[in-house]
C-alpha positions as a Markdown table, in Angstrom:
| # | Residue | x | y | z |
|---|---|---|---|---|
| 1 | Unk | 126.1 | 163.0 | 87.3 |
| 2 | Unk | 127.5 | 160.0 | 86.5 |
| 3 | Unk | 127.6 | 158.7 | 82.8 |
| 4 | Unk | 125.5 | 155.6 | 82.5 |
| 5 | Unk | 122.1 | 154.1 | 80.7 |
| 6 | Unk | 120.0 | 156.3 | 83.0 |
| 7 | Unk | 121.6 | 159.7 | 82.5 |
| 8 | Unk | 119.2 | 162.3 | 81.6 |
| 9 | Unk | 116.5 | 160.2 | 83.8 |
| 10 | Unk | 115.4 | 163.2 | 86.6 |
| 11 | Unk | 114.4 | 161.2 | 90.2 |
| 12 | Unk | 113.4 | 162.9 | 93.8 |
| 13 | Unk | 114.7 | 160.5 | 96.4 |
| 14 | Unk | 112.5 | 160.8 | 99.6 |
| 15 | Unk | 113.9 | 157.7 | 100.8 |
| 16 | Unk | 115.4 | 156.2 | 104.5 |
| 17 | Unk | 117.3 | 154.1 | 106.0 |
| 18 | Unk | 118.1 | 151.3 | 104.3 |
| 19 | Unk | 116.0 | 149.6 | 101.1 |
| 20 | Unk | 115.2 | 153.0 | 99.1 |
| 21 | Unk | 118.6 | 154.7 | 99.7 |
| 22 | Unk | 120.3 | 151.3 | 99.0 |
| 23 | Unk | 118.2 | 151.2 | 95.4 |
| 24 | Unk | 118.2 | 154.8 | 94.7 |
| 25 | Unk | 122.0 | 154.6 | 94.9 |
| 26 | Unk | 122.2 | 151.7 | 92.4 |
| 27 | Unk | 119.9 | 153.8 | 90.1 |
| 28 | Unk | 122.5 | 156.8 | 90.3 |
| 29 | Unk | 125.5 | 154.5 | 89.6 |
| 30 | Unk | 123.5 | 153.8 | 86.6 |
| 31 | Unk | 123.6 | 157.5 | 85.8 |
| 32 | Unk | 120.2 | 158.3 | 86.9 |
| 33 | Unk | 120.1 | 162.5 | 88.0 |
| 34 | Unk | 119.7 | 161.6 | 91.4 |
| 35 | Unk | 118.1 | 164.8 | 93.9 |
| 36 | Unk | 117.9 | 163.7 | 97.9 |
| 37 | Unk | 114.7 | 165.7 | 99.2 |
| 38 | Unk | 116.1 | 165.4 | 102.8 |
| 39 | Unk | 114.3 | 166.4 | 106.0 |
| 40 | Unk | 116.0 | 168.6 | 108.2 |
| 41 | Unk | 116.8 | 166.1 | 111.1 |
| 42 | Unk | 117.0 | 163.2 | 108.6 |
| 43 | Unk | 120.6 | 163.0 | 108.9 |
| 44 | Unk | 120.9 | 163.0 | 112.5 |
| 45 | Unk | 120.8 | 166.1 | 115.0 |
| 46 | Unk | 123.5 | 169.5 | 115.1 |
| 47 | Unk | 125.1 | 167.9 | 118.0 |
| 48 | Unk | 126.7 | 163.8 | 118.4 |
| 49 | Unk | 124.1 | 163.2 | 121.3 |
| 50 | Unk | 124.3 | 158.9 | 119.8 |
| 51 | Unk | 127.0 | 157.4 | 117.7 |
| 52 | Unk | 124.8 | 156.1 | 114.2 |
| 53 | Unk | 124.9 | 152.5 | 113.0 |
| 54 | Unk | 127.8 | 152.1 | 111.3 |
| 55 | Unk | 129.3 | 154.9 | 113.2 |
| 56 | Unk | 131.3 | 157.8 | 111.8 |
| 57 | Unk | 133.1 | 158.7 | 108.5 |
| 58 | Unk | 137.2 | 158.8 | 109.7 |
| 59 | Unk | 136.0 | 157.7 | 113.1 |
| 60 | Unk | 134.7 | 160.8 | 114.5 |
| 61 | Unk | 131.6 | 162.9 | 114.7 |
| 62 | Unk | 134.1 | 166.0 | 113.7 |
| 63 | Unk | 132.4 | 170.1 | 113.2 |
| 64 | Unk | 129.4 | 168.6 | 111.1 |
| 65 | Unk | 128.0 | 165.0 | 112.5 |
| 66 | Unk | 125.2 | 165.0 | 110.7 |
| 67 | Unk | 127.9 | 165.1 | 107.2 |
| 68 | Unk | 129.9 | 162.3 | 108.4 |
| 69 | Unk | 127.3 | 160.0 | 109.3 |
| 70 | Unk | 128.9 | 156.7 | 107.3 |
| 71 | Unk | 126.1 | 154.7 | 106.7 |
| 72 | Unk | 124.3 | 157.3 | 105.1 |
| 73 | Unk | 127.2 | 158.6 | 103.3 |
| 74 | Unk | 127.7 | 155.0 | 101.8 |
| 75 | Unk | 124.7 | 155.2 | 100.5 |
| 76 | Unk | 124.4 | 158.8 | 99.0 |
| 77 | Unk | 127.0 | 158.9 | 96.3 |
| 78 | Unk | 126.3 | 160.3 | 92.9 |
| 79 | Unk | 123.4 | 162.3 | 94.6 |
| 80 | Unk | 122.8 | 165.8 | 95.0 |
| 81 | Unk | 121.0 | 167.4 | 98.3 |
| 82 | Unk | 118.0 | 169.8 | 98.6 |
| 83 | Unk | 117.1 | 169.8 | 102.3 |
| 84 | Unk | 113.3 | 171.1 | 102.1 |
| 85 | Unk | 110.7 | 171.4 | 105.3 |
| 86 | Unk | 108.1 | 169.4 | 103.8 |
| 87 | Unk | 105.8 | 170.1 | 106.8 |
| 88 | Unk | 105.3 | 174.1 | 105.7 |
| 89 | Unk | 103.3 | 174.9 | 102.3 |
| 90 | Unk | 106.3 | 176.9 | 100.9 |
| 91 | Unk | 108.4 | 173.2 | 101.1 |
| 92 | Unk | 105.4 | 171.4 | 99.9 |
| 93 | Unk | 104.9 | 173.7 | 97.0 |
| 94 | Unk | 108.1 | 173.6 | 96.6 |
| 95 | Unk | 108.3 | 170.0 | 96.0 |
| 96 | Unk | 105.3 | 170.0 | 93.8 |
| 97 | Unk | 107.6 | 172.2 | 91.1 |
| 98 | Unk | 109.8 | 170.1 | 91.2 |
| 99 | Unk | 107.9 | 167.0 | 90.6 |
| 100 | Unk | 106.4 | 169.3 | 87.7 |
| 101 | Unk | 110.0 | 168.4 | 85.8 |
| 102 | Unk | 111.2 | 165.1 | 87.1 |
| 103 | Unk | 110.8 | 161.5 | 86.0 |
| 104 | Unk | 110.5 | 159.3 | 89.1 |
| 105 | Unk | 109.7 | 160.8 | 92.8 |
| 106 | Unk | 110.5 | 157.4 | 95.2 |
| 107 | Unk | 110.1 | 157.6 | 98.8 |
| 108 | Unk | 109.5 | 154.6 | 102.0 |
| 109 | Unk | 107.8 | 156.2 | 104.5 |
| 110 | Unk | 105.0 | 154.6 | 106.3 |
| 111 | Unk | 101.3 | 154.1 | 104.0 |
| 112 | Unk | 100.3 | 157.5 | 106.3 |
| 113 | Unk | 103.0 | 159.9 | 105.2 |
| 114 | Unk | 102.7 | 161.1 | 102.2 |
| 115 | Unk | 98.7 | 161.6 | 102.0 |
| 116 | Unk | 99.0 | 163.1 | 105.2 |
| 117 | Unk | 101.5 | 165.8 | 103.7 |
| 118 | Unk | 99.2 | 166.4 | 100.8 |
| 119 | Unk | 101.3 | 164.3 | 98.2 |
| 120 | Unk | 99.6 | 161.0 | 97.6 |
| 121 | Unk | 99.6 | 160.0 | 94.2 |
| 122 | Unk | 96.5 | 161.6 | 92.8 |
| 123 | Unk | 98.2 | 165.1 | 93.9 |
| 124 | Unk | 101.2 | 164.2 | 92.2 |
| 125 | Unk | 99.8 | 162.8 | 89.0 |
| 126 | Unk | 97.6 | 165.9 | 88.9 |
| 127 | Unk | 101.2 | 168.0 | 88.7 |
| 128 | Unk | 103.0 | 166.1 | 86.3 |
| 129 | Unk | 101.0 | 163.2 | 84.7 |
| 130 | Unk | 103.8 | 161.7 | 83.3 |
| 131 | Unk | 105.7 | 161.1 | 87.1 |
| 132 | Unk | 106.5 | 157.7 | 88.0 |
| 133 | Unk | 106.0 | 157.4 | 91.8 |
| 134 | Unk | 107.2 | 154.4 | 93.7 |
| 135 | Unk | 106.0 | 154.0 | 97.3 |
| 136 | Unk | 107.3 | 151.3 | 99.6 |
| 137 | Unk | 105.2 | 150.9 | 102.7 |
| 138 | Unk | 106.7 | 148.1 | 105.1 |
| 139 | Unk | 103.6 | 146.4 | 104.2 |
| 140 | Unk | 102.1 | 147.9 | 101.7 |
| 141 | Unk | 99.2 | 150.4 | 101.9 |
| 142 | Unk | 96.0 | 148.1 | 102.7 |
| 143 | Unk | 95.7 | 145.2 | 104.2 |
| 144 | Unk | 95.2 | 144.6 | 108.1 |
| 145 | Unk | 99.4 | 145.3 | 108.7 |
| 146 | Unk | 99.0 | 148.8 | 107.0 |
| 147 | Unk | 99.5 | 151.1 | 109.9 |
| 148 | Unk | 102.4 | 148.6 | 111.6 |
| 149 | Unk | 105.7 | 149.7 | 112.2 |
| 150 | Unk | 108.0 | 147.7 | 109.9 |
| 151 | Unk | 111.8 | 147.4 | 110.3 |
| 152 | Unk | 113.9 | 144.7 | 108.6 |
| 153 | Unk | 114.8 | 142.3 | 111.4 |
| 154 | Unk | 111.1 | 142.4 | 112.6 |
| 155 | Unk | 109.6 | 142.0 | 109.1 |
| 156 | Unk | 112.0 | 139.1 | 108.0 |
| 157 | Unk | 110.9 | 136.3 | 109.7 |
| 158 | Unk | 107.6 | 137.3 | 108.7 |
| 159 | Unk | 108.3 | 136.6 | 105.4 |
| 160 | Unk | 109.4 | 133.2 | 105.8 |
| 161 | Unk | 112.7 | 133.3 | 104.9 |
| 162 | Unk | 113.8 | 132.0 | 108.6 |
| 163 | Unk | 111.6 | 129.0 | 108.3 |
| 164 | Unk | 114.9 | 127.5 | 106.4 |
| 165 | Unk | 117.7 | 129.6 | 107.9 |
| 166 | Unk | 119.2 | 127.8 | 111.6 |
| 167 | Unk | 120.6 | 124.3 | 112.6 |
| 168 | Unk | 117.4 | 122.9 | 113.5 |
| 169 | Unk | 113.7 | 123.8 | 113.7 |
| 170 | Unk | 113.2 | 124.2 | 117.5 |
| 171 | Unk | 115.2 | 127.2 | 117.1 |
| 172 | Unk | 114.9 | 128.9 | 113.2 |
| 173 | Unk | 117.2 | 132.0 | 113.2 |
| 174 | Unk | 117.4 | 135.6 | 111.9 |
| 175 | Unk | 119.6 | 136.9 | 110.0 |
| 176 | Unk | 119.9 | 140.0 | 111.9 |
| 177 | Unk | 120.9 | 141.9 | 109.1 |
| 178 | Unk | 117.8 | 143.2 | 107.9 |
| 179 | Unk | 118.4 | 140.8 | 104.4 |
| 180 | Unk | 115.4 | 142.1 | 102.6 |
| 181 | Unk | 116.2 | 145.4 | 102.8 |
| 182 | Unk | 118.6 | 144.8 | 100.1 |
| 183 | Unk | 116.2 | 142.3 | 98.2 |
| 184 | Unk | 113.3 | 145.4 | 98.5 |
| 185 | Unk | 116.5 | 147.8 | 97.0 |
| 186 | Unk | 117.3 | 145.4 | 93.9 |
| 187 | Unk | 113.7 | 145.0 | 93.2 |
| 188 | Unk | 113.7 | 148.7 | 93.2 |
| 189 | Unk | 115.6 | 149.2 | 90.8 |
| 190 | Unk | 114.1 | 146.9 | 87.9 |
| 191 | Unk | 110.3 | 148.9 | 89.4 |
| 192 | Unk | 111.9 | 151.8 | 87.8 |
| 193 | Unk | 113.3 | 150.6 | 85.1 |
| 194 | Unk | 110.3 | 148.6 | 83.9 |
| 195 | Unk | 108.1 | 151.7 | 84.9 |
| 196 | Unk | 110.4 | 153.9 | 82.4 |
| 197 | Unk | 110.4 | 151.6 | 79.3 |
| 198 | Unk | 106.5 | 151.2 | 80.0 |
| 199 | Unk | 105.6 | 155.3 | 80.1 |
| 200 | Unk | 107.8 | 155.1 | 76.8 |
| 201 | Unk | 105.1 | 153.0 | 75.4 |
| 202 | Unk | 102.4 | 154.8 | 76.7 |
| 203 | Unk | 103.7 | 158.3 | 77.6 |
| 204 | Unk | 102.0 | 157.9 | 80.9 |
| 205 | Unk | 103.2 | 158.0 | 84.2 |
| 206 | Unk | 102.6 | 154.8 | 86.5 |
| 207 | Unk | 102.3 | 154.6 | 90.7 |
| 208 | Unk | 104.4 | 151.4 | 91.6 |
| 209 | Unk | 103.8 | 149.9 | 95.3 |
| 210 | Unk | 106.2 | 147.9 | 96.8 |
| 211 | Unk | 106.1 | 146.1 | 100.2 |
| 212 | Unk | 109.5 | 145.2 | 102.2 |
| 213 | Unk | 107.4 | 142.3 | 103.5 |
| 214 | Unk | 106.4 | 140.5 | 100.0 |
| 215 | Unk | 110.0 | 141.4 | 98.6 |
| 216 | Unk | 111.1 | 139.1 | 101.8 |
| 217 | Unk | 108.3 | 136.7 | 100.4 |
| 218 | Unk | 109.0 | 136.6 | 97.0 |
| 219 | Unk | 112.4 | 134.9 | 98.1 |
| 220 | Unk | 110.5 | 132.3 | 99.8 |
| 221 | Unk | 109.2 | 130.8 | 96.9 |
| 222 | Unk | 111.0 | 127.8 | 96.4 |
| 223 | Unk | 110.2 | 126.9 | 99.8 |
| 224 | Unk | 106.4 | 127.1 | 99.1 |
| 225 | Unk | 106.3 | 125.1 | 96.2 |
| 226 | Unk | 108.0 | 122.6 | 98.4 |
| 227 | Unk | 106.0 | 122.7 | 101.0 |
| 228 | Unk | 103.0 | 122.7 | 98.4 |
| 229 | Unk | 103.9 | 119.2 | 97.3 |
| 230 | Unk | 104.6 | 117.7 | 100.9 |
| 231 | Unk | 108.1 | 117.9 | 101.3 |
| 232 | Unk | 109.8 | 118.3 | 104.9 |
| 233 | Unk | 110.9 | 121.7 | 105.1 |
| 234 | Unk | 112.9 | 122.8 | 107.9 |
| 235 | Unk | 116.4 | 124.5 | 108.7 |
| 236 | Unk | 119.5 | 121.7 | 107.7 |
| 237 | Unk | 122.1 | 124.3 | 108.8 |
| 238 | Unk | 125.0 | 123.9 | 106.4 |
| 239 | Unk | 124.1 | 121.1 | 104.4 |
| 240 | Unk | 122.2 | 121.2 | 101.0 |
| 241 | Unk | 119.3 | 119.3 | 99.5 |
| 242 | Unk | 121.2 | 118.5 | 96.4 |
| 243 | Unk | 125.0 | 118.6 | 97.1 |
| 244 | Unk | 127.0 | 116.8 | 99.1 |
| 245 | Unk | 129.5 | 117.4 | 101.0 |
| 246 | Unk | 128.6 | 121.3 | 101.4 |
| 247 | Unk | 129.8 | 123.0 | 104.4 |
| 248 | Unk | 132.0 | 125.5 | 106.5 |
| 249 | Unk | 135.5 | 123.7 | 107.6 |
| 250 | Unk | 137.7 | 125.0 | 110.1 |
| 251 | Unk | 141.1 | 126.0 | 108.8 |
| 252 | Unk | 144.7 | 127.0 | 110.2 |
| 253 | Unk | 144.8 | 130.0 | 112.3 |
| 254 | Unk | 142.6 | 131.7 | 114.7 |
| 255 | Unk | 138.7 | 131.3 | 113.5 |
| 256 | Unk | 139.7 | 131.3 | 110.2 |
| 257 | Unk | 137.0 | 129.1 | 108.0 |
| 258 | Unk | 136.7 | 127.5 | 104.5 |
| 259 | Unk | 133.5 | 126.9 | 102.4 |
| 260 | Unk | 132.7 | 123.7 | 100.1 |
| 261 | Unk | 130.2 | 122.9 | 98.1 |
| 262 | Unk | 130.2 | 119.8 | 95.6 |
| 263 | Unk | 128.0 | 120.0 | 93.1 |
| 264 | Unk | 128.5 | 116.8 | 91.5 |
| 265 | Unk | 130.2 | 113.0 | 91.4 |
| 266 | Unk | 133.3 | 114.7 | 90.0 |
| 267 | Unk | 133.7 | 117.2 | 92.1 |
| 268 | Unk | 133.7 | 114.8 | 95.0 |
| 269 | Unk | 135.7 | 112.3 | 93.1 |
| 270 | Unk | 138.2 | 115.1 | 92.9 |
| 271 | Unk | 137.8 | 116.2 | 96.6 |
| 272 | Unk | 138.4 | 112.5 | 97.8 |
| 273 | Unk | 141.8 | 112.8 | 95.8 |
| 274 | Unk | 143.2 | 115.7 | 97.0 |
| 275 | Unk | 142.5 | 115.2 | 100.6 |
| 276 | Unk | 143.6 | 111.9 | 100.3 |
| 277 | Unk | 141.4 | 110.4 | 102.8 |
| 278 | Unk | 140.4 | 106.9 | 103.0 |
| 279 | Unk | 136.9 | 107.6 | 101.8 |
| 280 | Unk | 135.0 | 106.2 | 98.6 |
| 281 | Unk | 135.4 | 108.1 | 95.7 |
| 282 | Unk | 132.2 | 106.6 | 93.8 |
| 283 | Unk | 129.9 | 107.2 | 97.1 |
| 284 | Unk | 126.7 | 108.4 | 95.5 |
| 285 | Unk | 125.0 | 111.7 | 96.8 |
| 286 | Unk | 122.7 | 109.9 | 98.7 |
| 287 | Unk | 125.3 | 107.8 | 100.6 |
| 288 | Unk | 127.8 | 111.0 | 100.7 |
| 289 | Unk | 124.3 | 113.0 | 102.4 |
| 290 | Unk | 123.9 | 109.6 | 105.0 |
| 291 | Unk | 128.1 | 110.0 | 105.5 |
| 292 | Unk | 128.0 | 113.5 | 106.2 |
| 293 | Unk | 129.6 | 113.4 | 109.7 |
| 294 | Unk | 132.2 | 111.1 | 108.6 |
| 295 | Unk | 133.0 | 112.8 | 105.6 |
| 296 | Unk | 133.4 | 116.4 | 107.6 |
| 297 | Unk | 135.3 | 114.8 | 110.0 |
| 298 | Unk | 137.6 | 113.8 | 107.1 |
| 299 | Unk | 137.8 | 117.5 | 105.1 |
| 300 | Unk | 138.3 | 119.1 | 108.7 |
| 301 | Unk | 141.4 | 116.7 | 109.4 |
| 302 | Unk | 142.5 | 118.2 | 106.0 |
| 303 | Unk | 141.2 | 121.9 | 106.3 |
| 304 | Unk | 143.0 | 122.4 | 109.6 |
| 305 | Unk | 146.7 | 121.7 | 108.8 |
| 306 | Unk | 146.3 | 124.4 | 105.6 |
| 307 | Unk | 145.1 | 128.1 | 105.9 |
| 308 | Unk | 142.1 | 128.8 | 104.3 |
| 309 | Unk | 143.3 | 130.9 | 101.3 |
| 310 | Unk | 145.9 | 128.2 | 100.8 |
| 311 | Unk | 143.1 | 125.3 | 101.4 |
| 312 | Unk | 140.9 | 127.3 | 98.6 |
| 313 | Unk | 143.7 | 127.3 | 96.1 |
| 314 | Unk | 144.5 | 123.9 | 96.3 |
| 315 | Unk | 140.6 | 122.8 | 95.7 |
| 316 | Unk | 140.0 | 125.2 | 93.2 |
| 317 | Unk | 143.0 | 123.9 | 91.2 |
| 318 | Unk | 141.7 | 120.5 | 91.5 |
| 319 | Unk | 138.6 | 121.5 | 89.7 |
| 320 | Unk | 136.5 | 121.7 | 93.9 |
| 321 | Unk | 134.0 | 125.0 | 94.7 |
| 322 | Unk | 135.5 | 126.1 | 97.8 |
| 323 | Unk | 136.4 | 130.0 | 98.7 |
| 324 | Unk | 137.6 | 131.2 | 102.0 |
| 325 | Unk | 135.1 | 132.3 | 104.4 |
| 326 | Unk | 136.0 | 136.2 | 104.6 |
| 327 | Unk | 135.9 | 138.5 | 107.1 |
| 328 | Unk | 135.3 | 142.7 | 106.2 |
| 329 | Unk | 139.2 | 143.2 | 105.9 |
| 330 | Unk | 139.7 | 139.7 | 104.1 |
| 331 | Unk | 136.9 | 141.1 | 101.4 |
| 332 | Unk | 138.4 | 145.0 | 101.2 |
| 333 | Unk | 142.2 | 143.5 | 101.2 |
| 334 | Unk | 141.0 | 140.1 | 98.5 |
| 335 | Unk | 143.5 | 140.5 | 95.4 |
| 336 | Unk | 141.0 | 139.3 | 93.0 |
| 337 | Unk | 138.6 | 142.5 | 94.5 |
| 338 | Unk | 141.4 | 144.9 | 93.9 |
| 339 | Unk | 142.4 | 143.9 | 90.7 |
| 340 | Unk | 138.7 | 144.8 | 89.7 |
| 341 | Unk | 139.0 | 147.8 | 91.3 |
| 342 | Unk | 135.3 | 147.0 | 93.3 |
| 343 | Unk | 135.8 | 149.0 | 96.4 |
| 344 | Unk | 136.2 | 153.1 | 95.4 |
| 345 | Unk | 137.7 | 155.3 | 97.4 |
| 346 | Unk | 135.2 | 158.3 | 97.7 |
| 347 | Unk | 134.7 | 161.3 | 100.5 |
| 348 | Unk | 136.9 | 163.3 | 102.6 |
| 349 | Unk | 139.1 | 160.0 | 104.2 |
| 350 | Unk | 138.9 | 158.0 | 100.5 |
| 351 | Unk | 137.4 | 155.9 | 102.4 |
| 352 | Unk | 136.7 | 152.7 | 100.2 |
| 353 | Unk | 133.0 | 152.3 | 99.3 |
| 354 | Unk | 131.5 | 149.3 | 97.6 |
| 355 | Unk | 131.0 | 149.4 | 93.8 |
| 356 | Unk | 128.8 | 148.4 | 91.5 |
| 357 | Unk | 128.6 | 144.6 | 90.5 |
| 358 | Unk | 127.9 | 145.7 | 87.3 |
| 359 | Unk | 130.3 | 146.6 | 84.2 |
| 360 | Unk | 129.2 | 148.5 | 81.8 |
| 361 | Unk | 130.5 | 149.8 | 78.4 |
| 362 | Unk | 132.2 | 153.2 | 78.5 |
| 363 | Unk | 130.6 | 153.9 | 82.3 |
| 364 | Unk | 132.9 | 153.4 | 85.2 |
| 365 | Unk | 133.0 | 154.4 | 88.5 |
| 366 | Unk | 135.7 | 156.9 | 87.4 |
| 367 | Unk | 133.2 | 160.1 | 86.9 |
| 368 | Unk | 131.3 | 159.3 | 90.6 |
| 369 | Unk | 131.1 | 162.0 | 93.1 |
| 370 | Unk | 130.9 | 161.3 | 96.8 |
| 371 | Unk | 128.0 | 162.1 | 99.0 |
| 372 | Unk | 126.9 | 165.8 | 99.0 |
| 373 | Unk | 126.8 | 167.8 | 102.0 |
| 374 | Unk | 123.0 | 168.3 | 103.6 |
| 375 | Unk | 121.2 | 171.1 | 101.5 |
| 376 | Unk | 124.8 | 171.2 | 99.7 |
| 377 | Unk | 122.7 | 171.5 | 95.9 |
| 378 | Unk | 119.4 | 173.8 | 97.4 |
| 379 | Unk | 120.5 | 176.7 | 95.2 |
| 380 | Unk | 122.0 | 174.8 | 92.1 |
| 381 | Unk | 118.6 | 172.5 | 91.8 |
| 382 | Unk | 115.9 | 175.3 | 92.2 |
| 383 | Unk | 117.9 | 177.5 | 89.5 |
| 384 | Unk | 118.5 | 174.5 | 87.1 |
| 385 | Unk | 115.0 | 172.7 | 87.5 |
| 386 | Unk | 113.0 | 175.7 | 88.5 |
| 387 | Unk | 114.6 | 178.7 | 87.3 |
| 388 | Unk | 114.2 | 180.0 | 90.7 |
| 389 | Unk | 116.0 | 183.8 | 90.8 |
| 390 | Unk | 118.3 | 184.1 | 93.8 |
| 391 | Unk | 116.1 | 186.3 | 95.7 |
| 392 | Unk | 113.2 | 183.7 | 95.9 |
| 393 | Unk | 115.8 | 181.1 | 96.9 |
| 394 | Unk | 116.8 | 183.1 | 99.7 |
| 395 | Unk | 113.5 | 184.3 | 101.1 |
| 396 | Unk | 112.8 | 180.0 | 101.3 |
| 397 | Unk | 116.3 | 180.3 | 103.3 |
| 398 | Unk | 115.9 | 183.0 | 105.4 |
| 399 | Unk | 111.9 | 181.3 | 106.1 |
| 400 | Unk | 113.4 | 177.6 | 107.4 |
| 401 | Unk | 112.0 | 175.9 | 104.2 |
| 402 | Unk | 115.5 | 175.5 | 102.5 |
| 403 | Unk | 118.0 | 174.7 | 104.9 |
| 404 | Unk | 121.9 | 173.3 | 104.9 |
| 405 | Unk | 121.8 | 172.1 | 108.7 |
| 406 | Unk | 119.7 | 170.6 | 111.2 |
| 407 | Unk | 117.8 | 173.1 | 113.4 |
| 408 | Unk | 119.0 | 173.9 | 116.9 |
């Protein structure tokens, strides 16, 4: 695996779609021993009857669809697969031997799944009482939402994070992105982490419940306490509460945008001398907030003889926050992202993946493996965990409990 803080750290990743692979991944870039129990259909069906989000690795479905499914590739680096029927005893015993050696056993299924498989926490503490198990129920697993079906774009506004996100409040939007699915997937990751350094202290294990809901929440909060003291709260598009002027301008070129944010007197003061505009370079923020149109009017007359990367430069060099608004092949093509080497190439097409935001001392992303092929590590993990002699292996093969394809 890969060299990092966490190698040596044993996790069974049970997880789907989006939050838990998303923070399961980060934990293996950190060098965590990272085994995918996989369903047998979890990766899509034998045959491309659908195209996935995200669509395929090298843009087709090619001899094995369910390997070249790109979102979940993306997300599966620095794993290893054992595809197990969870739904027979064998596969359920089977997973309880391996939960006998391992650290952490994370999964996100709904509150129902797991007890109704036989592997709630009590089972699993009962096997190895030393296990960290993190379970991430949409919302959580009591309370009157327990049983609903939770998906990001449906939980988010929930959460409250739309009440501030929109141009006006008659019509708050969503993000439509599924945003806290990658909050949930960085809160993740410090779970496990603070559930580790905890059973160091206490050499127990520790069941950690997470809800994509309150992760949504917990990114409400400065909006709470505002609304807790009787302030207006409502979406202002744009614009900022403390800076001023802050904003997308349109640039030179074909939808091509530039963002500005100043934070302070002297930023603006240096804004109003670059753009050379006839506005007042000691306007305070509250007149600069009650100017607004007049003042966008102003950096748009300016933004949209210059092209955004050019508009940036000039700003930035004059001491303004600005950056170009950047679309997917601005970000993968952006010299300051290649020259830190963010995006890896990884997988059959080198197709470049995102990196880790994080650098670490003598751990790079030069050891990373790309994403193993379904069941690819069934063999390798039972003999290295288990001890399992080939025979038994095969008998779970030639039974449909270990398996390296989807069923017919």
């Amino acid at each position: 695996m890969a060299e990092g803080p966490l190698r040596g750290i044993r996790i069974l990743d049970l997880t789907h779609v989006w939050a838990g692979p998303l923070g399961t991944r980060i934990l293996a870039d950190l060098g965590a021993e990272m085994v995918k129990i996989e369903a047998p259909y979890g990766r899509g069906p034998q045959k491309a009857v659908y195209t996935p989000i995200g669509g395929w690795i090298g843009g087709e479905a090619g001899d094995e669809p369910w390997n070249n499914n790109a979102i979940f590739v993306k997300l599966a680096r620095n794993s290893r697969s054992v595809c197990i029927n969870l739904k027979s005893e064998p596969g359920r015993a089977t997973l309880l031997k391996l939960v006998e050696v391992a650290d952490v056993i994370i999964e996100n299924f709904s509150a129902r799944a797991m007890p109704s498989l036989g592997l709630d926490y009590d089972t699993l503490k009962s096997t190895n009482p030393r296990i960290i198990y993190v379970t991430m129920p949409g919302y959580g697993s009591y309370g009157p939402y327990r049983d609903w079906v939770a998906f990001g774009p449906s939980v988010e506004p929930m959460s409250g994070i739309t009440n501030v996100t929109g141009y006006d409040k008659e019509q708050p939007y969503n993000t439509a992105m599924a945003l806290i699915d990658p909050i949930e997937a960085v809160s993740l990751t410090a779970a496990v982490v603070t559930a580790l350094r905890q059973r160091e202290r206490t050499d127990k294990g520790a069941r950690v419940e997470m809800s994509l809901h309150e992760a949504g929440v917990s990114y409400s909060g400065p909006w709470l306490i505002e609304h807790q003291l009787g302030g207006d709260i409502e979406p202002i598009g744009n614009r900022h509460p403390q800076m001023a002027p802050h904003g997308v301008y349109r640039c030179l070129g074909d939808d091509e945008w530039l963002a500005v944010a100043c934070r302070d007197d002297g930023e603006w003061a240096s804004l109003c001398a670059t753009i050379g505009d006839d506005l007042d370079p000691l306007a305070d923020l509250e007149r600069r907030r009650s100017d607004g149109v007049i003042i966008d009017t102003a950096i748009t007359a300016w933004t949209v003889t210059r092209t955004k990367t050019n508009a940036a430069e000039e700003l930035q060099a004059a001491g303004v926050s600005a950056g170009a608004v950047n679309t997917t092949p601005d970000m993968t093509s952006d010299p300051q992202v290649r020259h830190r080497g963010y995006f890896v190439p990884l997988g059959p097409f080198d197709t470049p993946m995102p990196g880790s935001p994080m650098k670490l001392n003598r751990s790079s992303s030069s050891d990373w493996t790309p994403c193993p092929k379904l069941g690819a590590d069934n063999a390798s993990i039972l003999k290295e965990w288990l001890d399992y002699p080939d025979a038994e292996i095969r008998g779970l093969e030639q039974a449909g409990v270990l398996l390296n394809k989807p069923p017919t």
